[in-house]
C-alpha angles and dihedrals in degrees: 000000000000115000133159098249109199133177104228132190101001095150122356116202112303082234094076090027116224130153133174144151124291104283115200110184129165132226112238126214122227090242087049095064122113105266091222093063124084135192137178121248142005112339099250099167147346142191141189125200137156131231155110092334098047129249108351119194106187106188120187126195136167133205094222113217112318132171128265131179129324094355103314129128141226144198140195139190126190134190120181123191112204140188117202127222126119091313127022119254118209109223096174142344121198112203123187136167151173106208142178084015106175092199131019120344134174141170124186150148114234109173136016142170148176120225149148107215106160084048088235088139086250121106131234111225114203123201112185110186146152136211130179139165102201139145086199147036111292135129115282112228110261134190144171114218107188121182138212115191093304094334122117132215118182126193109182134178131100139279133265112262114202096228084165151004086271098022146086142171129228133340102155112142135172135210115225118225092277089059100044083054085054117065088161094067101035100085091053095047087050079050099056092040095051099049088050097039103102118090114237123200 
């Protein structure tokens, strides 16, 4: 199998502070994946990594815009966590829409990573993505999901929009309960927010 092996996040800038163990994941083709999973969508992305759990295989895909009745528009978005054996085993799946949208919709994911930040031998898997149904110019609604093994953590809120030169609109995000009892994972988490942060249109 040829796959693009990388070290990734051995040590982040001193200046947000995070430091872990050596990760060596592996980007995973479309054709390399197990025949007995399934996903919905178009294959985006995939990874394979081993630790505690075992062999973890995490796979994202994304509908696109597609139509929908009388005009309207949908979106989808898909992420799959896998552990390989004999047979794959699913640990999550995160499912999110914008659907029947009369004007413009989108759903997308715009930022990941891999990472162990609390150094348990169990990886941390972040999803950053938007999604919006609007006819202006207003902020898309944007979160970060991370995972844990089965765990979940949510930061929700929207995105900035640039409405002049000065001046923007939105930004405001929240942690669900997961993420206030984790202070280890909530300045990754700032950090992801903040570099995805800008609407672009």
């Amino acid at each position: 199998m040829k796959t693009t092996i990388y070290i990734t996040w051995l040590l982040l800038t001193a200046a947000v502070g995070f430091a872990q163990k050596e990760l060596i994941i592996a980007d995973v083709a479309e054709s390399q994946l197990p025949a007995d999973i399934k996903w919905g969508g178009k294959f985006k992305r995939a990874w394979r990594w081993q630790d505690k759990l075992g062999e973890n295989l995490v796979v994202i895909s994304e509908t696109g815009i597609y139509g929908s009745h009388e005009g309207h528009r949908n979106a989808e978005i898909f992420a799959y966590h896998f552990l390989l054996g004999e047979t794959s085993k699913p640990i999550w799946k995160l499912y999110d829409f914008e659907k029947d949208c009369p004007v413009d919709v989108e759903a997308e994911f715009m930022d990941d990573a891999i990472t162990d930040l609390d150094n348990d031998g169990i990886n941390e898997i972040w999803l950053v993505y938007k999604k919006a149904c609007r006819g202006d110019v207003s902020p898309s609604e944007m979160k970060i999901i991370m995972y844990e093994g089965g765990k979940k953590y949510a930061m929700r809120g929207e995105n900035k929009v640039q409405v002049s030169e000065k001046e923007t609109y939105g930004g405001n995000y929240t942690f669900d309960e997961a993420f206030s009892k984790a202070k280890i994972f909530q300045k990754f988490a700032l950090k992801k927010w903040q570099e995805n942060i800008l609407q672009k249109w």
